[in-house]
mmCIF file as gemmi writes it, N, C-alpha and C atoms, coordinates in Angstrom:
data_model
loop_
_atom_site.group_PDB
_atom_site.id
_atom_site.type_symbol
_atom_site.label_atom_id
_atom_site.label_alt_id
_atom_site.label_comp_id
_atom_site.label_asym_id
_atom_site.label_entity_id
_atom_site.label_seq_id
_atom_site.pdbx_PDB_ins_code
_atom_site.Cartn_x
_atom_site.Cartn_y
_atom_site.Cartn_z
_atom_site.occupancy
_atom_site.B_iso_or_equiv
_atom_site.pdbx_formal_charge
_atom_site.auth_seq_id
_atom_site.auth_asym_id
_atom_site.pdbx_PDB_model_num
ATOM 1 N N . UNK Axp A 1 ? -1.422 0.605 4.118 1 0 ? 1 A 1
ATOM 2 C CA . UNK Axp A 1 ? -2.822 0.237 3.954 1 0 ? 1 A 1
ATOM 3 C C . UNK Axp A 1 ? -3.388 -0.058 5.336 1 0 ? 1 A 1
ATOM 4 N N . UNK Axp A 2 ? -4.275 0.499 5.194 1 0 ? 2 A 1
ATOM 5 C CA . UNK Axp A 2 ? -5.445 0.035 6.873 1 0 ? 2 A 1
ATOM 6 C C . UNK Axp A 2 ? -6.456 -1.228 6.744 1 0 ? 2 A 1
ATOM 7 N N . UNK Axp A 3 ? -6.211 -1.944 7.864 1 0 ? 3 A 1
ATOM 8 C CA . UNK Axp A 3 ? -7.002 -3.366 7.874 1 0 ? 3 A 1
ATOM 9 C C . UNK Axp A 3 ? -8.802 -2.942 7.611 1 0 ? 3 A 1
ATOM 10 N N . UNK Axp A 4 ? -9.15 -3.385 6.597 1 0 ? 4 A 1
ATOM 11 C CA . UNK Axp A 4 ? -10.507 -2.583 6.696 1 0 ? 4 A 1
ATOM 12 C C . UNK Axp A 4 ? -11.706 -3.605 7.651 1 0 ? 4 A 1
ATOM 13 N N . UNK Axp A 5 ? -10.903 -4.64 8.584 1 0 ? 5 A 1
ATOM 14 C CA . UNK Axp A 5 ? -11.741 -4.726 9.836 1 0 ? 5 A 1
ATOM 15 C C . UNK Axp A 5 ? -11.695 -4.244 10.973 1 0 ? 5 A 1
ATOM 16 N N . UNK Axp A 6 ? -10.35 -3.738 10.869 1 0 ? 6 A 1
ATOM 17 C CA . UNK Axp A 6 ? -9.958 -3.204 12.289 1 0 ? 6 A 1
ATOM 18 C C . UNK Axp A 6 ? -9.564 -1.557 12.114 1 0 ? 6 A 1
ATOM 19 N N . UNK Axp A 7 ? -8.806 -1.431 11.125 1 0 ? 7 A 1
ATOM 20 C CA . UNK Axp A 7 ? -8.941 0.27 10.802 1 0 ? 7 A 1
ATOM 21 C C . UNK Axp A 7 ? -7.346 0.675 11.344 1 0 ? 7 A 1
ATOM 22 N N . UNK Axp A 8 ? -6.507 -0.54 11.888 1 0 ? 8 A 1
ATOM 23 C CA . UNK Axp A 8 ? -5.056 -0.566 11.906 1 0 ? 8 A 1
ATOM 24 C C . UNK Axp A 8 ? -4.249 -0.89 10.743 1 0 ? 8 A 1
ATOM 25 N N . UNK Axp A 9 ? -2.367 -0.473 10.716 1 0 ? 9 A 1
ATOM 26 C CA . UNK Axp A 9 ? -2.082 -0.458 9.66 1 0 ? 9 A 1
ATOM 27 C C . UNK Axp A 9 ? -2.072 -1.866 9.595 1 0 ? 9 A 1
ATOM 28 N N . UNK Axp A 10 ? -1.794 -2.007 8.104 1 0 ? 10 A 1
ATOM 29 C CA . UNK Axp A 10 ? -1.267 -3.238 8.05 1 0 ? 10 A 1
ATOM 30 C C . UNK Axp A 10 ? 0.288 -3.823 7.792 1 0 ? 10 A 1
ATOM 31 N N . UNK Axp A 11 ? 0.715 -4.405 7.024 1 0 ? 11 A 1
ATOM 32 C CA . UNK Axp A 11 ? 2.222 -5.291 7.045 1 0 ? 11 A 1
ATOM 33 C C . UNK Axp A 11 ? 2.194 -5.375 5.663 1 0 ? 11 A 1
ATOM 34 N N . UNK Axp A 12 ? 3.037 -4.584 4.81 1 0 ? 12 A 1
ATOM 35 C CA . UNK Axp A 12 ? 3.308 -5.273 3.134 1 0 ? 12 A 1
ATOM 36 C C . UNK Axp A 12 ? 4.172 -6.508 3.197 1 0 ? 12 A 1
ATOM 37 N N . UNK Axp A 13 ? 3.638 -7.254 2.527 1 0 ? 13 A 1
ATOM 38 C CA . UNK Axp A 13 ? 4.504 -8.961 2.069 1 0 ? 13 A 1
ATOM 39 C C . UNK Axp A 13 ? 3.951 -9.05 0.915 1 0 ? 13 A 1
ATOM 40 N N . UNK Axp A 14 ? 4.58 -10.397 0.751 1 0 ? 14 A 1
ATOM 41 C CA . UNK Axp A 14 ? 4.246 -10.883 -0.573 1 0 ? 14 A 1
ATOM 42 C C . UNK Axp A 14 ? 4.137 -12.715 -0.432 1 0 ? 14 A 1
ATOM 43 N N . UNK Axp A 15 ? 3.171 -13.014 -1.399 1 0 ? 15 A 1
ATOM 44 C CA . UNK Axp A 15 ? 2.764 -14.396 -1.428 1 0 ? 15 A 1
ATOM 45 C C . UNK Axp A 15 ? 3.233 -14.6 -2.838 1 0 ? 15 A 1
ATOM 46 N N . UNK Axp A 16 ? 3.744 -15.899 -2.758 1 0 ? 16 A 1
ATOM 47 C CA . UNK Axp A 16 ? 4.737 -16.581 -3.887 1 0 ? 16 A 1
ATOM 48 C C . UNK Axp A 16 ? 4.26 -17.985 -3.81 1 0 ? 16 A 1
ATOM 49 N N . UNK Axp A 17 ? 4.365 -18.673 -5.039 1 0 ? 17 A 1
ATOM 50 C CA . UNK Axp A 17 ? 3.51 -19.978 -5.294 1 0 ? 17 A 1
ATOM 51 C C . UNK Axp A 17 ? 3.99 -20.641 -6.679 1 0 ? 17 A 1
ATOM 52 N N . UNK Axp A 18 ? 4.931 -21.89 -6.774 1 0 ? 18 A 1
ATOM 53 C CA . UNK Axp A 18 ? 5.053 -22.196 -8.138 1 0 ? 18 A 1
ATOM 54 C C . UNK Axp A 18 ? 3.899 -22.882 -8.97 1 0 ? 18 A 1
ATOM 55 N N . UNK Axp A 19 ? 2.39 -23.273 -8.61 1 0 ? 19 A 1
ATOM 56 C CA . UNK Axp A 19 ? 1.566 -23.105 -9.242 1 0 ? 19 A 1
ATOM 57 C C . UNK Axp A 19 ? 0.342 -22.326 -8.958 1 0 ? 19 A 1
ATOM 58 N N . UNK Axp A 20 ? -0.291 -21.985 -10.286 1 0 ? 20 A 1
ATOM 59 C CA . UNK Axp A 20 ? -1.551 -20.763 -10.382 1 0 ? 20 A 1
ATOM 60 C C . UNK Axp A 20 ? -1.92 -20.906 -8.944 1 0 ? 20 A 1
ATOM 61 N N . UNK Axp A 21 ? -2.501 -19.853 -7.971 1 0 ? 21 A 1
ATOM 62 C CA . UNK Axp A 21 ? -2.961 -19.011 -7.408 1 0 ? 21 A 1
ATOM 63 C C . UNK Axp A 21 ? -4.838 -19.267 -7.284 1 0 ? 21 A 1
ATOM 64 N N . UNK Axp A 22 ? -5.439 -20.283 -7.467 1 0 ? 22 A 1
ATOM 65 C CA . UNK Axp A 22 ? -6.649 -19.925 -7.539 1 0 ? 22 A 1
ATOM 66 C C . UNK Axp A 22 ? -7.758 -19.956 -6.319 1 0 ? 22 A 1
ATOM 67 N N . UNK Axp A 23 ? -8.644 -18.827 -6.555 1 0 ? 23 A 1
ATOM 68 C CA . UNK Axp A 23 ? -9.586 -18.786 -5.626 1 0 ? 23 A 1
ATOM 69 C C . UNK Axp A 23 ? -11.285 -19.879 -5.84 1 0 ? 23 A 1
ATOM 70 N N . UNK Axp A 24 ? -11.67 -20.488 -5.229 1 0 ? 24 A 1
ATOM 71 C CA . UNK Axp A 24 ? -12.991 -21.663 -6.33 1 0 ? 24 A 1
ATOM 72 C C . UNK Axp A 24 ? -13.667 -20.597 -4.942 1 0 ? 24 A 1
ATOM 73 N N . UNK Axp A 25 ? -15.672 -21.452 -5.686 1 0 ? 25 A 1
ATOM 74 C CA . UNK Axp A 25 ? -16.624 -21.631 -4.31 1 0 ? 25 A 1
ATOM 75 C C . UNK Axp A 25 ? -16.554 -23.003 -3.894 1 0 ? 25 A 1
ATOM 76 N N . UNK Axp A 26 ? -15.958 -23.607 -4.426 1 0 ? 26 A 1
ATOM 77 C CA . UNK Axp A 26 ? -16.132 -24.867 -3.574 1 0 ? 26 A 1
ATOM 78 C C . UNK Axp A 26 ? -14.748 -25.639 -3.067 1 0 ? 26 A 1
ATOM 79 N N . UNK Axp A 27 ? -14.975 -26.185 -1.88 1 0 ? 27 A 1
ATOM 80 C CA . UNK Axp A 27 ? -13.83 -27.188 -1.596 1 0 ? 27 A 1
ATOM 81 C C . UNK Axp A 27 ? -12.918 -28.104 -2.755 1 0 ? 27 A 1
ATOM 82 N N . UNK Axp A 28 ? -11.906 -27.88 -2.845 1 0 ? 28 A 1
ATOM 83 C CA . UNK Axp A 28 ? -11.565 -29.093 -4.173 1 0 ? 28 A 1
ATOM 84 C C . UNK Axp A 28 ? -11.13 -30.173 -3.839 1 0 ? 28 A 1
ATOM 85 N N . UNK Axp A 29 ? -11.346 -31.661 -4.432 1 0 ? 29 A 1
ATOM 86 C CA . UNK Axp A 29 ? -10.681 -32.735 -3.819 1 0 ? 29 A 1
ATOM 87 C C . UNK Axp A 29 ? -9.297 -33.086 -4.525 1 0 ? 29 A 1
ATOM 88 N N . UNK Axp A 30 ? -8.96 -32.48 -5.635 1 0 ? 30 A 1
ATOM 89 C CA . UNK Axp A 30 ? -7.943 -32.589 -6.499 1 0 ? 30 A 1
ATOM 90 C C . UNK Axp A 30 ? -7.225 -30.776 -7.018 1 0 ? 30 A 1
ATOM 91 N N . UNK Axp A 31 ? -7.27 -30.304 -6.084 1 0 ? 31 A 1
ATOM 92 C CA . UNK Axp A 31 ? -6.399 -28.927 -6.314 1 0 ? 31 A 1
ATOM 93 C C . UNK Axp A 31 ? -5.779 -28.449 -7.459 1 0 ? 31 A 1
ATOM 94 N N . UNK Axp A 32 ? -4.903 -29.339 -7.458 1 0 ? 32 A 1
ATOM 95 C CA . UNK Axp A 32 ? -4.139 -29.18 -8.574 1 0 ? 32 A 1
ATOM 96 C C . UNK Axp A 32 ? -5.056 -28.936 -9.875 1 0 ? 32 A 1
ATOM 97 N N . UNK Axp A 33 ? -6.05 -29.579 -10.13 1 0 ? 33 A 1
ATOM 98 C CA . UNK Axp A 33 ? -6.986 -29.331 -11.738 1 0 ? 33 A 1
ATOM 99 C C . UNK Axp A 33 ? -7.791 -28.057 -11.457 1 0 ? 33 A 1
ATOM 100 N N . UNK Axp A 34 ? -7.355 -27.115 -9.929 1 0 ? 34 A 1
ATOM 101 C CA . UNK Axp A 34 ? -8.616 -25.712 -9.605 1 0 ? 34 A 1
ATOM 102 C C . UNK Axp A 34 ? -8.575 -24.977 -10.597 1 0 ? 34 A 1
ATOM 103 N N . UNK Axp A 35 ? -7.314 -24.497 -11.135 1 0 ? 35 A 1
ATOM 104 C CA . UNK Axp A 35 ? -7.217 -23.791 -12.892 1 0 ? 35 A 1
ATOM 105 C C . UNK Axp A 35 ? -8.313 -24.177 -13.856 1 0 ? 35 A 1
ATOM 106 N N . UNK Axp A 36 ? -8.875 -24.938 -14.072 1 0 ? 36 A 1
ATOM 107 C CA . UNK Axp A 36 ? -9.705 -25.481 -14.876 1 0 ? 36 A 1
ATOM 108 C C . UNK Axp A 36 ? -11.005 -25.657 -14.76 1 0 ? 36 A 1
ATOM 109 N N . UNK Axp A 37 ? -11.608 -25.834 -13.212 1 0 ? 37 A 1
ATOM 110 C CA . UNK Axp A 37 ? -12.596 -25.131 -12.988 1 0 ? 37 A 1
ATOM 111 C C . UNK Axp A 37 ? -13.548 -24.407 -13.751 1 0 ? 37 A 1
ATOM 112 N N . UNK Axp A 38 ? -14.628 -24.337 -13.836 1 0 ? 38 A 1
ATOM 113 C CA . UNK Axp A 38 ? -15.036 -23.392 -14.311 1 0 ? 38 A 1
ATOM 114 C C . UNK Axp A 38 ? -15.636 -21.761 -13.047 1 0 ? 38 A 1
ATOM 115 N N . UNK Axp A 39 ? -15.8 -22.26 -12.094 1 0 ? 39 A 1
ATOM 116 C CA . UNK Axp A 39 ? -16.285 -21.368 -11.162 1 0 ? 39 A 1
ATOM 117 C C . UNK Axp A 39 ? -14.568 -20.953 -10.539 1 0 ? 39 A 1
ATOM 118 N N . UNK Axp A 40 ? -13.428 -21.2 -10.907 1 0 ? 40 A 1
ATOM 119 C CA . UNK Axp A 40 ? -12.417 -20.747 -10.858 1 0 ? 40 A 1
ATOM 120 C C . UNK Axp A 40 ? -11.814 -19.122 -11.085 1 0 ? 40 A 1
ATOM 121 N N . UNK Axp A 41 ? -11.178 -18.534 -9.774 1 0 ? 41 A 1
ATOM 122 C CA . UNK Axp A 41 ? -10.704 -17.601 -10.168 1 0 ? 41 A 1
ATOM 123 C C . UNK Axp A 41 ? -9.302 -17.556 -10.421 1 0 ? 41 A 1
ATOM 124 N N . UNK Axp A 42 ? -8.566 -17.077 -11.117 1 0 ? 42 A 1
ATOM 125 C CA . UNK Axp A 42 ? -6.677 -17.414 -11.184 1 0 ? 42 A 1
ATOM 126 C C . UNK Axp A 42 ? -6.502 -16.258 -10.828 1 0 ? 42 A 1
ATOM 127 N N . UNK Axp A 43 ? -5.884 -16.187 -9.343 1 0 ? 43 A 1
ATOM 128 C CA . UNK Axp A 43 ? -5.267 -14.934 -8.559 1 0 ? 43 A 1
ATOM 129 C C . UNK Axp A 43 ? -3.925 -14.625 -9.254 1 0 ? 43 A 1
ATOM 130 N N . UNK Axp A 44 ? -3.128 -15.437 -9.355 1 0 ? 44 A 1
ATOM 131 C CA . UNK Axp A 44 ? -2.11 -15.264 -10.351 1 0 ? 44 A 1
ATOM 132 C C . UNK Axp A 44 ? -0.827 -16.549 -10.882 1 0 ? 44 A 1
ATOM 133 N N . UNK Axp A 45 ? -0.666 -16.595 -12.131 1 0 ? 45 A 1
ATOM 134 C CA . UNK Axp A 45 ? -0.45 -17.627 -13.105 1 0 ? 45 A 1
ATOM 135 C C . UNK Axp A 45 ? 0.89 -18.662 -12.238 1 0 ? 45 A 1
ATOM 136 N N . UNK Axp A 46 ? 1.352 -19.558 -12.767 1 0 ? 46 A 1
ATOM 137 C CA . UNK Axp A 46 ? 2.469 -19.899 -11.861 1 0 ? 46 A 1
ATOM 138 C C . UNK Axp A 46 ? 3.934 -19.501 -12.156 1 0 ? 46 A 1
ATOM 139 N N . UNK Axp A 47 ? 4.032 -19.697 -10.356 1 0 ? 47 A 1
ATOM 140 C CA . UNK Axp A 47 ? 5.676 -19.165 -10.818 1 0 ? 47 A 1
ATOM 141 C C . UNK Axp A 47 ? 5.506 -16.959 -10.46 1 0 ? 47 A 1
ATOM 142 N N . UNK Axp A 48 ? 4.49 -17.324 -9.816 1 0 ? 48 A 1
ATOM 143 C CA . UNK Axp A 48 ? 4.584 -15.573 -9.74 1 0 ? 48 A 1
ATOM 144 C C . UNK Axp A 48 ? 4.476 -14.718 -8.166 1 0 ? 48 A 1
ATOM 145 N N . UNK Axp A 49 ? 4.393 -13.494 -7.886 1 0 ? 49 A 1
ATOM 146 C CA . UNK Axp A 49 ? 4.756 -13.359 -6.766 1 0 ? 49 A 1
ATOM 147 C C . UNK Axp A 49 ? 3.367 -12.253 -6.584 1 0 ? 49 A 1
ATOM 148 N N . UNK Axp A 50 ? 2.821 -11.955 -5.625 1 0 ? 50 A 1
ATOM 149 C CA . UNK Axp A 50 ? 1.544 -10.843 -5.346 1 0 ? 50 A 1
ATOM 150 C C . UNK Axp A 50 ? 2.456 -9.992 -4.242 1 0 ? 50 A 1
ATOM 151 N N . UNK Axp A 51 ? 1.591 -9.082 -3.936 1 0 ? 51 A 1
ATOM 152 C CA . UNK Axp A 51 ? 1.854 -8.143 -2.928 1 0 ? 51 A 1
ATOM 153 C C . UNK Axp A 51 ? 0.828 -8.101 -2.271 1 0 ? 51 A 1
ATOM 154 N N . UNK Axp A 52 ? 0.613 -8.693 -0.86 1 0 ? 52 A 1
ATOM 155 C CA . UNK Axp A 52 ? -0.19 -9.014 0.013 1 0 ? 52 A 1
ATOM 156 C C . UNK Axp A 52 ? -0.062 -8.113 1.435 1 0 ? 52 A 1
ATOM 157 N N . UNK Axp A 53 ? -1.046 -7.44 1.641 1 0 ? 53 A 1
ATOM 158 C CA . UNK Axp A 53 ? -1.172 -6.784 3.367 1 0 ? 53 A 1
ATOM 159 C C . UNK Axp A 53 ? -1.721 -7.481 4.603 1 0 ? 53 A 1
ATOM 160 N N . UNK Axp A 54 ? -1.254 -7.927 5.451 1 0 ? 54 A 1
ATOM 161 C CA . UNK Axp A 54 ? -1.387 -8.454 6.113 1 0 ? 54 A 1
ATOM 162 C C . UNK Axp A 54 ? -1.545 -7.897 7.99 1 0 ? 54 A 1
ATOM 163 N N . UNK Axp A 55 ? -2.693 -8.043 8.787 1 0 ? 55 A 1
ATOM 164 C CA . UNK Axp A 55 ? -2.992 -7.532 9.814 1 0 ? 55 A 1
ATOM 165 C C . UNK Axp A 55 ? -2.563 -8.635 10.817 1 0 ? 55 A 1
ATOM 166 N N . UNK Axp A 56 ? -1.447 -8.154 11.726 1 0 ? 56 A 1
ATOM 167 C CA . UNK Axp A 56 ? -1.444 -8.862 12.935 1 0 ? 56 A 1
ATOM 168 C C . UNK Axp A 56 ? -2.455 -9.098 13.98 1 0 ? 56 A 1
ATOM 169 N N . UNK Axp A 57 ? -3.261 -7.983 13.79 1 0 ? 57 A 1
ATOM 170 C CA . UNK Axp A 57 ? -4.481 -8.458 15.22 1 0 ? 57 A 1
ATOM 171 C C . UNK Axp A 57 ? -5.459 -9.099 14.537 1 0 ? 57 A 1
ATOM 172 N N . UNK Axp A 58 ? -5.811 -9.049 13.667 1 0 ? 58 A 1
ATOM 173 C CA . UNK Axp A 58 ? -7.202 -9.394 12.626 1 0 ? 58 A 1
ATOM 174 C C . UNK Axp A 58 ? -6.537 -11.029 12.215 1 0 ? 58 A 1
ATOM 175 N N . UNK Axp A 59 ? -5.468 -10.855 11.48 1 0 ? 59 A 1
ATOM 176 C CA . UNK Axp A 59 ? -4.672 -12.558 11.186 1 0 ? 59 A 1
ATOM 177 C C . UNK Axp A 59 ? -5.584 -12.383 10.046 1 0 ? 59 A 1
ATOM 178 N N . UNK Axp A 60 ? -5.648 -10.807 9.157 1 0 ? 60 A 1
ATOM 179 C CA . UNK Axp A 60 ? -6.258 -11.136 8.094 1 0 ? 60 A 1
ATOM 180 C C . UNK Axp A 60 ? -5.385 -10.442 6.68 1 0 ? 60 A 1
ATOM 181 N N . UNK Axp A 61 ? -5.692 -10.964 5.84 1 0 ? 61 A 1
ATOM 182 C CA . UNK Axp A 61 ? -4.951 -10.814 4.83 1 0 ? 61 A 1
ATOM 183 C C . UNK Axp A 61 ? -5.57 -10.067 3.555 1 0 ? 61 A 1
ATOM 184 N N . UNK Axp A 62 ? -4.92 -8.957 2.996 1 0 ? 62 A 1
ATOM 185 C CA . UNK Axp A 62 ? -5.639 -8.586 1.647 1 0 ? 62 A 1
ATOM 186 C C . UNK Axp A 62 ? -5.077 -8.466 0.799 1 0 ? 62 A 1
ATOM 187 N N . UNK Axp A 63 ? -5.356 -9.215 -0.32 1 0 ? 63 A 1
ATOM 188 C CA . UNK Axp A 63 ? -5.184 -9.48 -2.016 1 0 ? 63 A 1
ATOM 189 C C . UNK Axp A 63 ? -5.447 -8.299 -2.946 1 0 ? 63 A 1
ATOM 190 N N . UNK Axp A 64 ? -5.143 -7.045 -3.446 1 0 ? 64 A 1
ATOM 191 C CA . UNK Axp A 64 ? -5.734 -6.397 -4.595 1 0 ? 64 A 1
ATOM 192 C C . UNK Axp A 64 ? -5.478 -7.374 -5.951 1 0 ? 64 A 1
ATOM 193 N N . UNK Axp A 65 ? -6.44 -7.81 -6.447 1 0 ? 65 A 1
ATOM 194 C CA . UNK Axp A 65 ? -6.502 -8.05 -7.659 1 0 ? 65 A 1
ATOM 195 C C . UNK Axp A 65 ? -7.534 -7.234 -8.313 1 0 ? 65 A 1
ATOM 196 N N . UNK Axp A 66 ? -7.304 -5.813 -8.432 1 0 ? 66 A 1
ATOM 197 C CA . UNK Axp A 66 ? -8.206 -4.966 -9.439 1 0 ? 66 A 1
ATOM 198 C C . UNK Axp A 66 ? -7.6 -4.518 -10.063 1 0 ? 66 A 1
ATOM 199 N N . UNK Axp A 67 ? -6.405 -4.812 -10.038 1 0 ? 67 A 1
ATOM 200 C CA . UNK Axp A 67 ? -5.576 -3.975 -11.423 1 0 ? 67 A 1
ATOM 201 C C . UNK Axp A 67 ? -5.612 -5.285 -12.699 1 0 ? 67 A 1
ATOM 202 N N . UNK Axp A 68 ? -5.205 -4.707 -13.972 1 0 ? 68 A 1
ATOM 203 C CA . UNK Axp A 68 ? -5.259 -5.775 -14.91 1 0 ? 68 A 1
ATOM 204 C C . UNK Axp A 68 ? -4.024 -6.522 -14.698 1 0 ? 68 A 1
ATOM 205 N N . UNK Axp A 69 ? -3.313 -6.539 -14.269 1 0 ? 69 A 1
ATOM 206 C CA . UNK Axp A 69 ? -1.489 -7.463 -13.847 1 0 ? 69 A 1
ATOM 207 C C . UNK Axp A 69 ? -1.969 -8.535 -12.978 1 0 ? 69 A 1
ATOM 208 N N . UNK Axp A 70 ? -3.113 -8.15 -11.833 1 0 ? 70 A 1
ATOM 209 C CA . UNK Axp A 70 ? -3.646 -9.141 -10.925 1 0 ? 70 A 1
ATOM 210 C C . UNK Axp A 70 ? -2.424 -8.825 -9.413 1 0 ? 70 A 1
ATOM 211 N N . UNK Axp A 71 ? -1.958 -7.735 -9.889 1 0 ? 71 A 1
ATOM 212 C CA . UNK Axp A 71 ? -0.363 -7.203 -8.817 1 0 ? 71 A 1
ATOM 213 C C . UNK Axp A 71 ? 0.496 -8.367 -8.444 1 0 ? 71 A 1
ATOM 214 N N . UNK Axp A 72 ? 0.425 -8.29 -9.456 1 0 ? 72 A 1
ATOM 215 C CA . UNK Axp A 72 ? 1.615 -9.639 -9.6 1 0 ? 72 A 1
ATOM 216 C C . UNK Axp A 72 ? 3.243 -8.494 -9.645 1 0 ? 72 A 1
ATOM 217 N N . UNK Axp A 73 ? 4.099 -8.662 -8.829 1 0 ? 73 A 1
ATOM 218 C CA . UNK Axp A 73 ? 5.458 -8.468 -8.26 1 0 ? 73 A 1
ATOM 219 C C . UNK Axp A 73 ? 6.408 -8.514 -9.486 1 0 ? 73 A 1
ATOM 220 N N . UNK Axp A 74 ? 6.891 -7.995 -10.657 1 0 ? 74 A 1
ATOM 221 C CA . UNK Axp A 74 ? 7.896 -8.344 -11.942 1 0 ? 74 A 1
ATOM 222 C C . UNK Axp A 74 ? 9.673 -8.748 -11.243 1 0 ? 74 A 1
């Protein structure tokens, strides 16, 4: 995959997390309740693993969550 800021390859990894994964718009002061949220997104459930690309010059990172699995790693 190519960094789509820089247009270099990137690095396959993976991000692992024993609880949910979530993305908010806002800062949280209690994290742990971000699942519940309502402006909450769940990148993926707990206990699960993604497949993440990652750019060394950029220090930027990309998530596909457009598949229905959320590319979650089995």
């Amino acid at each position: 995959m190519n960094c789509p800021y820089c247009g270099k390859e990137m690095t396959k990894g993976y991000l692992s997390s024993r609880d949910p994964l979530t993305w908010r718009t806002k800062k949280s002061a209690l994290p742990v309740l971000d699942p519940l949220a309502k402006d909450a997104v769940i990148l993926a459930g707990s206990g699960t693993v993604l497949v993440v690309h990652h750019c060394e010059d950029c220090r930027k990172f990309v998530i596909d969550c457009a598949d229905g699995a959320h590319n979650e790693v089995k």
